[in-house]
Backbone of each chain as ProteinMPNN parsed JSONL, in Angstrom:
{"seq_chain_A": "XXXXXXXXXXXXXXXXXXXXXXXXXXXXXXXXXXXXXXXXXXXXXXXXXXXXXXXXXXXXXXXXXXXXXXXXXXXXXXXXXXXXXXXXXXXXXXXXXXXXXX", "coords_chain_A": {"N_chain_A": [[0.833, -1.195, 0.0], [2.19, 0.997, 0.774], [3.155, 3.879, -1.4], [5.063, 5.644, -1.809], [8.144, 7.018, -1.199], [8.449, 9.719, -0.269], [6.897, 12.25, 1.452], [5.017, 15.522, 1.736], [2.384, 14.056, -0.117], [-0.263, 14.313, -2.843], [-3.775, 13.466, -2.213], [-6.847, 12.813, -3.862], [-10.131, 12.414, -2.595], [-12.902, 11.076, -3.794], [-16.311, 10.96, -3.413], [-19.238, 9.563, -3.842], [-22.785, 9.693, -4.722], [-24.738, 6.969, -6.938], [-27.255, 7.819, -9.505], [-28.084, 5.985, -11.677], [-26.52, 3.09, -12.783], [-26.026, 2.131, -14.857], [-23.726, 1.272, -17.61], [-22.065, 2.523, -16.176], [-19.693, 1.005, -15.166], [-17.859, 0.507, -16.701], [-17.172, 2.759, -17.779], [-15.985, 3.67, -15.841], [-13.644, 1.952, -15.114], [-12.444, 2.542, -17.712], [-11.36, 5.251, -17.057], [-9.946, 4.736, -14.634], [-7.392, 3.804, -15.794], [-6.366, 5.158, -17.6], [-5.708, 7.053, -16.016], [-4.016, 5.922, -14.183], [-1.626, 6.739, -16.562], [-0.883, 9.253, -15.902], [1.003, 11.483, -15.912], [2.852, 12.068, -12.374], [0.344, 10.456, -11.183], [0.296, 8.481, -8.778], [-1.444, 6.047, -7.124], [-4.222, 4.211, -6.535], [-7.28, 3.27, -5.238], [-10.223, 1.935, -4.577], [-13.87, 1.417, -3.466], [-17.367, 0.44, -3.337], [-20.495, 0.736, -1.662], [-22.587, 1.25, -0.106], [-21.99, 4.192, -0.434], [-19.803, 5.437, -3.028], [-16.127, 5.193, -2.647], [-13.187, 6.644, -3.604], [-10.412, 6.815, -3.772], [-7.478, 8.977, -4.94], [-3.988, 8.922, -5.643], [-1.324, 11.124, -5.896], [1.522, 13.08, -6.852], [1.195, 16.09, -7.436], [-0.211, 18.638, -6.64], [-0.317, 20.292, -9.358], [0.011, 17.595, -10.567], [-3.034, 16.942, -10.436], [-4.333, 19.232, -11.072], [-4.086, 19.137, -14.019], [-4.538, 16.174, -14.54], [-7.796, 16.524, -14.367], [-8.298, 18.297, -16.148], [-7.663, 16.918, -18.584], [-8.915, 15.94, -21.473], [-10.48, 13.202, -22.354], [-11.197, 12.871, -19.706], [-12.368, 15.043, -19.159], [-14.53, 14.562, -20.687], [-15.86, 12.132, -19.209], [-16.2, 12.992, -17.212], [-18.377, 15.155, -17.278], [-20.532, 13.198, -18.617], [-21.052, 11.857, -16.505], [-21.963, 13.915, -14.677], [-24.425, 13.853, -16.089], [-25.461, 11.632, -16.364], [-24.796, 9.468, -14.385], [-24.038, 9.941, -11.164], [-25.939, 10.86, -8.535], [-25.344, 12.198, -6.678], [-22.131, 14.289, -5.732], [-18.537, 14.349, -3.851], [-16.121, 16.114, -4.38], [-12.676, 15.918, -2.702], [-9.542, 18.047, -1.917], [-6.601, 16.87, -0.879], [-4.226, 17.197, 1.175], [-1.447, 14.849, 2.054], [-0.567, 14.394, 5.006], [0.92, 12.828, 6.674], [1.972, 9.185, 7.292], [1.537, 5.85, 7.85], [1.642, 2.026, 8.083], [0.308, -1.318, 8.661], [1.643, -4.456, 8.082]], "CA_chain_A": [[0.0, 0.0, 0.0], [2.841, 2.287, 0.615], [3.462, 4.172, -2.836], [5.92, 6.929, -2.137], [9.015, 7.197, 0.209], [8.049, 11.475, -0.046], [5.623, 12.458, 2.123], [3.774, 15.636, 1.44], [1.953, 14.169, -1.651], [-1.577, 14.543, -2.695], [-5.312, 12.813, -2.487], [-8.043, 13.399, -4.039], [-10.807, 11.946, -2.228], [-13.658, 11.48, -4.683], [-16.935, 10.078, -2.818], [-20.245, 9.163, -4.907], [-23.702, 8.65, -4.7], [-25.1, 6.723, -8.512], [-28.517, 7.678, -9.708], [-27.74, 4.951, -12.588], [-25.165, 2.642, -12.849], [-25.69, 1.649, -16.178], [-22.505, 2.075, -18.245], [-21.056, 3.212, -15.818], [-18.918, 0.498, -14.691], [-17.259, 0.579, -17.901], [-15.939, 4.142, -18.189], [-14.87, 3.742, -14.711], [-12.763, 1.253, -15.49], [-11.418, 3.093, -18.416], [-10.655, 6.249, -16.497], [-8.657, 4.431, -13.904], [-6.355, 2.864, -16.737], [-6.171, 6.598, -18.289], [-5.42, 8.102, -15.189], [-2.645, 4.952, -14.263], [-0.903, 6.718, -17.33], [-0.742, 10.398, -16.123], [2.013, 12.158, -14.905], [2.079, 12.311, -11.145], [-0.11, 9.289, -10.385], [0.991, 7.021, -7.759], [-1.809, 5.35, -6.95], [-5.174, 4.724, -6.902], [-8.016, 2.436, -4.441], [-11.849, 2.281, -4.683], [-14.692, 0.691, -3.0], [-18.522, 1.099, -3.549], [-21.31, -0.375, -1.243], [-23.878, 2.543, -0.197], [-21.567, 5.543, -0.882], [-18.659, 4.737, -3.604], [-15.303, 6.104, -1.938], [-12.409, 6.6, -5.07], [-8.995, 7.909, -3.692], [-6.211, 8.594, -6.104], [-2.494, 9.639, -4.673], [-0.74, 12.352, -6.749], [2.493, 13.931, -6.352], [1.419, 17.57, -6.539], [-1.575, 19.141, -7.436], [-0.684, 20.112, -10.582], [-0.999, 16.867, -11.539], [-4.519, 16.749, -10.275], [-5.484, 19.578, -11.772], [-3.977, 18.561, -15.321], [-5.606, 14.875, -15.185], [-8.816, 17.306, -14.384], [-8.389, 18.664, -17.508], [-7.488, 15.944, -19.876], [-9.782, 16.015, -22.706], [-11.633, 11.743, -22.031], [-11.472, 12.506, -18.434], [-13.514, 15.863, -18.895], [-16.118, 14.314, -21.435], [-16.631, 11.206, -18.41], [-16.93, 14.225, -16.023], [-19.896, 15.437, -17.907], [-21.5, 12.037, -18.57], [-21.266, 11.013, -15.218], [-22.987, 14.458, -14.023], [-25.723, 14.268, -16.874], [-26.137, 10.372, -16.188], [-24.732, 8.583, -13.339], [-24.589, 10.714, -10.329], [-26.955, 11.891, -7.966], [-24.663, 13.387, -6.071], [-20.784, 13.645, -5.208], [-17.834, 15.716, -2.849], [-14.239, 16.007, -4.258], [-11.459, 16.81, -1.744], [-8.032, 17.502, -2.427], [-5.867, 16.685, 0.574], [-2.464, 17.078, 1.41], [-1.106, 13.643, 2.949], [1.062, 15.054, 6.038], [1.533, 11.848, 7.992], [1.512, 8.377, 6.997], [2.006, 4.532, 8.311], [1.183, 1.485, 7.968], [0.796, -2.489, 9.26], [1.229, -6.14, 7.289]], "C_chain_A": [[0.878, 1.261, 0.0], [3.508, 2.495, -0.846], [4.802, 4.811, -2.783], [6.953, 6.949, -1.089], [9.289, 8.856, 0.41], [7.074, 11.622, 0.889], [6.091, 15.061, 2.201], [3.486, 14.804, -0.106], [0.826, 14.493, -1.319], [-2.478, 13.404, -2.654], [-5.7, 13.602, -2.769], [-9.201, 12.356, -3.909], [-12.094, 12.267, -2.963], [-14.935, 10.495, -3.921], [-18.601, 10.301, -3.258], [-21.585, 8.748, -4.515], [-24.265, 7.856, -6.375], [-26.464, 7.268, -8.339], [-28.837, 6.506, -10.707], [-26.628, 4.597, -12.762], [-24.982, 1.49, -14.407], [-24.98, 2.304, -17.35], [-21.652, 2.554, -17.336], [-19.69, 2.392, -15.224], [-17.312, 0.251, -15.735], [-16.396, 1.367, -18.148], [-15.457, 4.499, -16.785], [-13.867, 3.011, -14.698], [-11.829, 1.963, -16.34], [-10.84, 4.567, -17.879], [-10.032, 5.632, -15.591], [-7.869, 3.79, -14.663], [-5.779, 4.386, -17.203], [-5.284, 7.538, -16.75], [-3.89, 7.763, -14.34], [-1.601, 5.891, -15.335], [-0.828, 8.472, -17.189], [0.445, 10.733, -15.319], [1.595, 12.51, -13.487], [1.356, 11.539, -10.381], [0.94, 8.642, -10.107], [0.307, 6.107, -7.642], [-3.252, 5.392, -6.896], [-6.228, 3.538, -6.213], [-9.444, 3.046, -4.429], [-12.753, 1.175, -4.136], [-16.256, 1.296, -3.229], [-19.595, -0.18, -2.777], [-22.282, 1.022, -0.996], [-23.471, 3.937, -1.159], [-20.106, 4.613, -1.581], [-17.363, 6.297, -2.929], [-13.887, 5.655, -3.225], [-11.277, 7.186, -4.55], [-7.68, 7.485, -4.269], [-5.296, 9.397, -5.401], [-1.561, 10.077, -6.061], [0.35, 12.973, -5.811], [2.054, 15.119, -5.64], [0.705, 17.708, -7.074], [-1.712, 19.507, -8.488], [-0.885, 19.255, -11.368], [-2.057, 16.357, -11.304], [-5.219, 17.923, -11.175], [-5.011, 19.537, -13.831], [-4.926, 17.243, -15.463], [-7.291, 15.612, -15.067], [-9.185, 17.448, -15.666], [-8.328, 17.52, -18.421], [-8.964, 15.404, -20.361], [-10.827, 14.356, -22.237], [-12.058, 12.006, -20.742], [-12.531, 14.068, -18.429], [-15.168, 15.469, -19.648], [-16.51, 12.947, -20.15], [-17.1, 12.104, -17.148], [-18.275, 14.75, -16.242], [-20.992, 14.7, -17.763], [-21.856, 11.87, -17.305], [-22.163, 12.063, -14.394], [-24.263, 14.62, -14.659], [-26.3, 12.815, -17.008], [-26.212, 9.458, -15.227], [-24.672, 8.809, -12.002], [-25.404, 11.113, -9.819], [-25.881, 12.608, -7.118], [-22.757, 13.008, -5.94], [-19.999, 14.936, -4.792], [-16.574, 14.916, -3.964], [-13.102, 16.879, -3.332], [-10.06, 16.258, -2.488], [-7.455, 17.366, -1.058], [-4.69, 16.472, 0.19], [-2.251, 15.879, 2.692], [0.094, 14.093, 4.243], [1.696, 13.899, 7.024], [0.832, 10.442, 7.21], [2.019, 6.864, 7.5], [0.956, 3.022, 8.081], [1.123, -0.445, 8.643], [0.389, -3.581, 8.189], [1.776, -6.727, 8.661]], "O_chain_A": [[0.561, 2.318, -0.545], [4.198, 1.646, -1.411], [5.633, 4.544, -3.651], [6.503, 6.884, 0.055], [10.203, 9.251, 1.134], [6.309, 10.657, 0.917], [7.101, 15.645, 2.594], [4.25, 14.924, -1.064], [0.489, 14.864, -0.195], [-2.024, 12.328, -3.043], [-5.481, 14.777, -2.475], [-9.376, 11.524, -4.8], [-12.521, 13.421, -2.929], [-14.657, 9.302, -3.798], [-19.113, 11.36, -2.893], [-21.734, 7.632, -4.019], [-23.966, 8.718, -7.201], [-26.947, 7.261, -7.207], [-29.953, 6.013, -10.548], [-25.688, 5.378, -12.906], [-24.23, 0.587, -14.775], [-25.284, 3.341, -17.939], [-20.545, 2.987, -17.657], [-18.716, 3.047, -14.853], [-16.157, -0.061, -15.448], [-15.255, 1.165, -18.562], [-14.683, 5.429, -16.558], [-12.925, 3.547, -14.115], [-10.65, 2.102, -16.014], [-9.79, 4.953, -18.393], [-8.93, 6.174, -15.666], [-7.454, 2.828, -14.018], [-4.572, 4.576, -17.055], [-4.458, 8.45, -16.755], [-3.014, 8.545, -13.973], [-0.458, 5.795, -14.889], [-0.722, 9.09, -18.249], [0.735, 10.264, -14.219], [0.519, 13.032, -13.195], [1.426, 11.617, -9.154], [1.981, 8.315, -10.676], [0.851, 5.035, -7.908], [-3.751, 6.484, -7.168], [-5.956, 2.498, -6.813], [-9.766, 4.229, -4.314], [-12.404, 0.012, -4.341], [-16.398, 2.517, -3.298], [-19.634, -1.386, -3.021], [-22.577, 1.717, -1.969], [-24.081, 4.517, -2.058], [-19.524, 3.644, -1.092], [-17.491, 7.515, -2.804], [-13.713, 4.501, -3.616], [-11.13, 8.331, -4.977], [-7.03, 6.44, -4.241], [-5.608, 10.355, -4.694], [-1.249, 9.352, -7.005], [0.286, 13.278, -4.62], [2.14, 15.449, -4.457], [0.58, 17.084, -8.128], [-2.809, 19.368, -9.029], [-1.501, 19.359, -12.429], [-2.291, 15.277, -11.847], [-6.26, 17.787, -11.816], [-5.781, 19.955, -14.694], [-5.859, 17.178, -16.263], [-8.071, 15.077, -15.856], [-10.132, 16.904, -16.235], [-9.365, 17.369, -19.068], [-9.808, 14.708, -19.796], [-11.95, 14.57, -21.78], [-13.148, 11.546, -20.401], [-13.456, 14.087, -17.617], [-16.32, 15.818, -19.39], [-17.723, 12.736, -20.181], [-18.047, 11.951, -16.376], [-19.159, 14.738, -15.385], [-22.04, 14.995, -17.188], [-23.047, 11.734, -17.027], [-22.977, 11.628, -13.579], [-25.155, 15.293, -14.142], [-27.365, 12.627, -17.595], [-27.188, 8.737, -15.019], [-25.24, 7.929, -11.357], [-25.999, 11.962, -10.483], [-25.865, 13.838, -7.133], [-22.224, 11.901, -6.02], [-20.317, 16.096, -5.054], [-16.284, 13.745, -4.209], [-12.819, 18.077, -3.317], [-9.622, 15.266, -3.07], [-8.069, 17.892, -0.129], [-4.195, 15.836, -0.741], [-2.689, 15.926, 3.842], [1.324, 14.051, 4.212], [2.612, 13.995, 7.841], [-0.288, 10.399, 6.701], [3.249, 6.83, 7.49], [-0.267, 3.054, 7.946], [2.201, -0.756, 9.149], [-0.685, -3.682, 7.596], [1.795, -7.943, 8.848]]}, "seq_chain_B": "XXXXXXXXXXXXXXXXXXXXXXXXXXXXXXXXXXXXXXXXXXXXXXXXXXXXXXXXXXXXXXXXXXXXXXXXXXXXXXXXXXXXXXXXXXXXXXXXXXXXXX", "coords_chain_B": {"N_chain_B": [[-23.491, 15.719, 1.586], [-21.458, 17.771, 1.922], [-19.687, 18.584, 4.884], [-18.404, 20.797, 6.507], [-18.169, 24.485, 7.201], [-16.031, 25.471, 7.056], [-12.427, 25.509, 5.745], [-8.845, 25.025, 5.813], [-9.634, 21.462, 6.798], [-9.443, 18.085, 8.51], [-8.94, 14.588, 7.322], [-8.794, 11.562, 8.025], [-7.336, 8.439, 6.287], [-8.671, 5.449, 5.963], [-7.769, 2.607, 5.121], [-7.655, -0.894, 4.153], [-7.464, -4.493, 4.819], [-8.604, -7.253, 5.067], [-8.41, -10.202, 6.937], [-9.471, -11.694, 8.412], [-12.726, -11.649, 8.849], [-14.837, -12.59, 11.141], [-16.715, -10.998, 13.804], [-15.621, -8.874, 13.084], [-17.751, -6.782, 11.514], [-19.092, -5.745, 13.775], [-17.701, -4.368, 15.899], [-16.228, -2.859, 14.515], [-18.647, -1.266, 13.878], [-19.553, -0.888, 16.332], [-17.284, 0.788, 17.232], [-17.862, 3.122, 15.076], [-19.43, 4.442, 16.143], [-18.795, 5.241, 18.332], [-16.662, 7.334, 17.688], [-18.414, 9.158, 16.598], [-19.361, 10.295, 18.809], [-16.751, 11.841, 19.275], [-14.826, 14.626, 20.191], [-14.469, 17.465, 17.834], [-15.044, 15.639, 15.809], [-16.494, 15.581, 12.654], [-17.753, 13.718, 10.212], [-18.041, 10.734, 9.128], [-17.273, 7.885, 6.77], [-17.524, 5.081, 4.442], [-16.321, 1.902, 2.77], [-16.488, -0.926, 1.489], [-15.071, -3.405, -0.779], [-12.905, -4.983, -2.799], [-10.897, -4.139, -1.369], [-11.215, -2.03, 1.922], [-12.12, 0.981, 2.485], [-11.929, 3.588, 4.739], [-13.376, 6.544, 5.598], [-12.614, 9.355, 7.553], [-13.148, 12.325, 9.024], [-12.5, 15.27, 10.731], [-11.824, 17.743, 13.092], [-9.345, 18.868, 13.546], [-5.888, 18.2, 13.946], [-5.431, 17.766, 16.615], [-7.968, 16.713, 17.73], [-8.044, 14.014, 16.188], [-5.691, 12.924, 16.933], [-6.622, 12.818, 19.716], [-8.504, 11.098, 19.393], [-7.132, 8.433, 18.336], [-5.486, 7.498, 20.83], [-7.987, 6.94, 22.463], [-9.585, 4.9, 25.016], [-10.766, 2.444, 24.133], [-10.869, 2.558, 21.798], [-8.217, 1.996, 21.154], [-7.759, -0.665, 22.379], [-9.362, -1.716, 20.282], [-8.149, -1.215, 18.018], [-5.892, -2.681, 18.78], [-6.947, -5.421, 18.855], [-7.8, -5.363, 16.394], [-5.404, -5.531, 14.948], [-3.888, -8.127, 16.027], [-5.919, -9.634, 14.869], [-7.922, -9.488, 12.741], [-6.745, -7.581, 10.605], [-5.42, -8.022, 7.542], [-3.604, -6.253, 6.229], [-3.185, -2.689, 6.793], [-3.117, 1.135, 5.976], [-2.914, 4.065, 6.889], [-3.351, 6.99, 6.445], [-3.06, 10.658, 7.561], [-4.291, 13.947, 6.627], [-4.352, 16.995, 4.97], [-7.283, 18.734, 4.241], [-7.504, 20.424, 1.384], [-8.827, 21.856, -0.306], [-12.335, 21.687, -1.827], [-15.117, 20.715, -3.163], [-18.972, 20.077, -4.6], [-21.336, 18.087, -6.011], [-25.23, 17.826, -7.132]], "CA_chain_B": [[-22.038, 15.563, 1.824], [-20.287, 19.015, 2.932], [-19.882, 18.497, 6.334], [-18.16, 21.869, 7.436], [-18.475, 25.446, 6.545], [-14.469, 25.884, 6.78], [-11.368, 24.479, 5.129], [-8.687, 23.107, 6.173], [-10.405, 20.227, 8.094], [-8.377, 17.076, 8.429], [-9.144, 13.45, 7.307], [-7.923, 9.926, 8.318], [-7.964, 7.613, 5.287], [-8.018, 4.242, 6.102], [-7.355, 1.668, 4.208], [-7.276, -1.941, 4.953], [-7.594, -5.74, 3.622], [-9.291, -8.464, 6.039], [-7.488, -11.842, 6.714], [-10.256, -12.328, 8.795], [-14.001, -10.95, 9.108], [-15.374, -12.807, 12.153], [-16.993, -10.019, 14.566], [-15.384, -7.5, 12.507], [-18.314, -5.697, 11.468], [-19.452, -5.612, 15.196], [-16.624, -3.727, 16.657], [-16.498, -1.293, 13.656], [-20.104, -0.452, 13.865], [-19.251, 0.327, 17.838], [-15.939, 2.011, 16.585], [-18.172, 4.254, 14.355], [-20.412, 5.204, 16.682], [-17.856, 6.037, 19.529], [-15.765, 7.967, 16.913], [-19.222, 10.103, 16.281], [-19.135, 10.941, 20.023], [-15.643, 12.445, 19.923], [-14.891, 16.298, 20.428], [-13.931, 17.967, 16.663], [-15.331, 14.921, 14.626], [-17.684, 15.977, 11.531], [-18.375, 12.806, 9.748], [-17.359, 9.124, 8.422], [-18.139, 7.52, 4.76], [-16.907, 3.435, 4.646], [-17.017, 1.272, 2.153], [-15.61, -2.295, 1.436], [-15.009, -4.523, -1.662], [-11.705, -6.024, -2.516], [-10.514, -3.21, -0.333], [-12.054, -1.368, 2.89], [-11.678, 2.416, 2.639], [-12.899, 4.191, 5.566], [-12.265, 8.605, 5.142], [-13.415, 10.296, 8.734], [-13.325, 13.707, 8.857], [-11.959, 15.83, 11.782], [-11.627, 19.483, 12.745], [-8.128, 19.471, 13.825], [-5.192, 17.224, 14.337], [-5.572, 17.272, 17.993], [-8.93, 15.834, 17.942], [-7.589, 12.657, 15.464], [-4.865, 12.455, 17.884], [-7.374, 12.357, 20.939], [-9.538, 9.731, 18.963], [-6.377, 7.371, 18.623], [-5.414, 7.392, 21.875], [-9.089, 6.873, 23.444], [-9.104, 3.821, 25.42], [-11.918, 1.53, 23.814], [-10.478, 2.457, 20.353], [-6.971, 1.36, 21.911], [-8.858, -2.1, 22.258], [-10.217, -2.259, 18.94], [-6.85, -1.49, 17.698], [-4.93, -4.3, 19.158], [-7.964, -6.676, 18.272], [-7.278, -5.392, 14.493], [-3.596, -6.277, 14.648], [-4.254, -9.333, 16.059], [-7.355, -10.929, 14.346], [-8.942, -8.947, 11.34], [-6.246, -6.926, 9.301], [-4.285, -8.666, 6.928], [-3.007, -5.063, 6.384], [-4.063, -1.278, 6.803], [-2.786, 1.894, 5.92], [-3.743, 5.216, 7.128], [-2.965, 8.143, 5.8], [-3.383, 11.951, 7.934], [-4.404, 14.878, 5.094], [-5.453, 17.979, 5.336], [-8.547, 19.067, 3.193], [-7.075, 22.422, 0.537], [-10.409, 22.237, -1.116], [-13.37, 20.654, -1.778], [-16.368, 20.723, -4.142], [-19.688, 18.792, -4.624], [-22.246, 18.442, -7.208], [-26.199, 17.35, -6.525]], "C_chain_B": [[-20.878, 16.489, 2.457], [-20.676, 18.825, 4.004], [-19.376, 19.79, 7.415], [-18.348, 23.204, 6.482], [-16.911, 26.12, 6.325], [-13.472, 24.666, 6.268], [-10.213, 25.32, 5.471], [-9.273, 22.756, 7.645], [-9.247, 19.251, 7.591], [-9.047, 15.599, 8.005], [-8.196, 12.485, 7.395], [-8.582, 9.064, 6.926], [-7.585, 6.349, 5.861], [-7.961, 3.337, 5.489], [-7.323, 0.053, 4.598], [-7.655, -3.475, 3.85], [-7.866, -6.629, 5.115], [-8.706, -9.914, 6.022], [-8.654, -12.591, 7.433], [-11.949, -11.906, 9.298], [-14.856, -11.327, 10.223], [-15.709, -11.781, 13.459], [-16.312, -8.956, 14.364], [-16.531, -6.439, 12.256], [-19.171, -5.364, 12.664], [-18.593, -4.749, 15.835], [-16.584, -2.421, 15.681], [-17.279, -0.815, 13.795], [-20.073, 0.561, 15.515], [-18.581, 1.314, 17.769], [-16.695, 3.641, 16.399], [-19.072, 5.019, 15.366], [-19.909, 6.13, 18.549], [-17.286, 7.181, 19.057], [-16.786, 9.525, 16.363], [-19.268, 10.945, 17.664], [-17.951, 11.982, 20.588], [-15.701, 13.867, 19.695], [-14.27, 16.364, 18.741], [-14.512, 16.924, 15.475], [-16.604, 15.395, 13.961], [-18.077, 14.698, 11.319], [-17.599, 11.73, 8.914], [-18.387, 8.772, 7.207], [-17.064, 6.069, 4.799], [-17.697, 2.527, 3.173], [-16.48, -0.082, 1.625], [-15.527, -3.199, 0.03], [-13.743, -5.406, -1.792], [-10.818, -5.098, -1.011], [-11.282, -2.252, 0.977], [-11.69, -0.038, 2.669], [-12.687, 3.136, 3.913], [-12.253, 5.328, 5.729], [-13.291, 8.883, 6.385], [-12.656, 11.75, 8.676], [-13.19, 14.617, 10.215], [-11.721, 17.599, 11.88], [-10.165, 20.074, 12.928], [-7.293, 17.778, 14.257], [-5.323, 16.756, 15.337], [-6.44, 16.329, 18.087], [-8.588, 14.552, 16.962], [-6.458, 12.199, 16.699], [-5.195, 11.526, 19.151], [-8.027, 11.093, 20.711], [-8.522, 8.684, 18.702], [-6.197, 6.73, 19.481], [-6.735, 6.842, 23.086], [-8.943, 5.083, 23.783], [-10.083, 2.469, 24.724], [-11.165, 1.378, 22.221], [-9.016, 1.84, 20.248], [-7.087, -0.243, 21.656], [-8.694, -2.623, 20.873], [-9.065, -2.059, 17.814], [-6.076, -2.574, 17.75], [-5.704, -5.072, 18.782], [-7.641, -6.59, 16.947], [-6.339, -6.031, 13.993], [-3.41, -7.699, 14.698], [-5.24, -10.321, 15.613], [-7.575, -10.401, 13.233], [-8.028, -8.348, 10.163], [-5.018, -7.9, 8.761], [-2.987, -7.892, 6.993], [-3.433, -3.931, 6.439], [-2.817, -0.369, 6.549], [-3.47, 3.537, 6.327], [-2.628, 6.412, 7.255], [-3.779, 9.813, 6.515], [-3.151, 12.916, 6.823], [-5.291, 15.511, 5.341], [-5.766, 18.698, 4.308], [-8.356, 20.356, 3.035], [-8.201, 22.44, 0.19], [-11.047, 21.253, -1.611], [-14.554, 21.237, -2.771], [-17.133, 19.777, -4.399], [-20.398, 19.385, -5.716], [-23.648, 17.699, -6.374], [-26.979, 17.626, -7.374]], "O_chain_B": [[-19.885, 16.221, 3.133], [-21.874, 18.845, 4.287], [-19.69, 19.908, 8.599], [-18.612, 23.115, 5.283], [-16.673, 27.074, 5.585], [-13.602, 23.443, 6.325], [-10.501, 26.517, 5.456], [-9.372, 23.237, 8.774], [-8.428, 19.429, 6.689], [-10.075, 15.525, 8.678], [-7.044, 12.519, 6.963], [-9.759, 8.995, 6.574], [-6.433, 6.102, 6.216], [-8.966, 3.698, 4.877], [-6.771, -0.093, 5.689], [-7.967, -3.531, 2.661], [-7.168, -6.457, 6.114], [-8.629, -10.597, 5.001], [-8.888, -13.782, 7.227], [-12.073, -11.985, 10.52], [-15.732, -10.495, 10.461], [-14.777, -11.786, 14.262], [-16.259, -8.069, 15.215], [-16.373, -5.304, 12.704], [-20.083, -4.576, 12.414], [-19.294, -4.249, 16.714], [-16.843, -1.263, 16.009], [-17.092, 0.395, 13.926], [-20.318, 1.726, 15.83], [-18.898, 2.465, 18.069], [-16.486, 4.712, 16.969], [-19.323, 6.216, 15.228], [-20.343, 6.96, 19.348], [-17.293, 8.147, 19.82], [-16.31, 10.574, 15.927], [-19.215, 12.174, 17.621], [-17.935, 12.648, 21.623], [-16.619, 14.317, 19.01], [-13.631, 15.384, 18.358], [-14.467, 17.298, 14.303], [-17.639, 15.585, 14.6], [-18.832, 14.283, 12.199], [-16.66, 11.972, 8.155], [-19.52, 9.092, 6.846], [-15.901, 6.162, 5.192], [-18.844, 2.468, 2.729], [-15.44, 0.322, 1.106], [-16.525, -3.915, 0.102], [-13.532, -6.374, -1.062], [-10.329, -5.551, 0.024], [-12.241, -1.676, 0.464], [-10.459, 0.0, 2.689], [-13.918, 3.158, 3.928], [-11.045, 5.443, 5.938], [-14.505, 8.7, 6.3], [-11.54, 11.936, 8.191], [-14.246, 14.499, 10.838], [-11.515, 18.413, 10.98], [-9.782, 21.209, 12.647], [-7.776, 16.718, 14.654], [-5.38, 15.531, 15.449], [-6.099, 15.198, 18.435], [-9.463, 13.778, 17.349], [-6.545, 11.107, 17.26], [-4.745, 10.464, 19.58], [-8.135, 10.188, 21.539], [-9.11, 7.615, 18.867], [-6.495, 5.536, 19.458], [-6.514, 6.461, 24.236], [-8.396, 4.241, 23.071], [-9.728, 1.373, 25.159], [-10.967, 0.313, 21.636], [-8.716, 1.206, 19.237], [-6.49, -0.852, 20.768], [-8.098, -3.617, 20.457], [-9.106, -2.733, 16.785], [-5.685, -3.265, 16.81], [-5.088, -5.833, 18.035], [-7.236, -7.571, 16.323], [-6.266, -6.8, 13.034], [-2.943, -8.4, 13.8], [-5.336, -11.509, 15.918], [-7.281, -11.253, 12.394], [-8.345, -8.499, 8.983], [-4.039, -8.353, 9.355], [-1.881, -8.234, 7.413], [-4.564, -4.0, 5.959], [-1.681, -0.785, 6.776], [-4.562, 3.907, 5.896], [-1.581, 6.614, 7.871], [-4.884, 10.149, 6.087], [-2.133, 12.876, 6.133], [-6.438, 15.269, 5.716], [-4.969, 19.24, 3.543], [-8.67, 21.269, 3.799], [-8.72, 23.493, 0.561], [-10.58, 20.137, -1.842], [-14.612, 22.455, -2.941], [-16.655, 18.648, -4.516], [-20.312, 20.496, -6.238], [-23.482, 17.121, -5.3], [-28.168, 17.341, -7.236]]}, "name": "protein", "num_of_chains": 2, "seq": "XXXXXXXXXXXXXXXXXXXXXXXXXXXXXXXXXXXXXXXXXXXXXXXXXXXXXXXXXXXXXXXXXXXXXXXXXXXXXXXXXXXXXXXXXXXXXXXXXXXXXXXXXXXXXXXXXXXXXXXXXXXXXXXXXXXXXXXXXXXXXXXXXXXXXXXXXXXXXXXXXXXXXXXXXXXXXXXXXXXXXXXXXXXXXXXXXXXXXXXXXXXX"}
């Protein structure tokens, strides 16, 4: 689980309710493969049972707000608020402390 | 989903993988509901598939600090280590900005 031997990096805590989840499992899939290939990703963990919880680990915010921008990932931004969404929060967070146990 | 009217707030991400689920979701459910009782806490969002992510939400380091340290959660700690987590990670990060849609 540990990505980075830096510490500050970033999250962006992305947390979801669906109004439809048809199709959508699809272009979620292909935006975490797209987003695997951006400058700046480290990493990236998701779970969905009432509320879907999506957090991706980024160097530095500019490359959050570049993968923001990138052209597939703004047309699934759209879709997803004109089809699959009822609601959702994005936080960016700065990671200031981190540990872990196996 | 906004839970405060200021930023920065702090979140705990947690992270985790189950070796063993037996009276796990019994102790979390107490967890969560002790963890709602503490001084500075806003609000928790959990969600489990191959991975557990659980993001709580805090008003200040201190109060995450205080909620480590509390003695029941102390407990439910060492029970983790010893019985339920294969592995966990948790990650302290404090919330630059935030935005929702609805």
């Amino acid at each position: 689980m540990r990505a980075v031997d830096f510490i500050p990096y970033y999250a962006v805590i992305f947390t979801s309710k669906l109004a439809d989840s048809n199709g959508y499992a699809k272009i979620a899939a292909e935006m975490e493969i797209l987003a695997k290939q951006q400058e700046g990703f480290i990493s990236i963990e998701s779970a969905r049972q009432e509320v879907g919880i999506n957090v991706s680990y980024w160097k530095d915010v500019e490359s959050i707000q570049r993968w923001k921008q990138n052209f597939d990932h703004l047309k699934a931004q759209q879709l997803g608020k004109e089809k699959w969404y009822e609601s959702y929060t994005v936080r960016i967070a700065k990671i200031e402390r981190e540990y872990s146990f196996k």
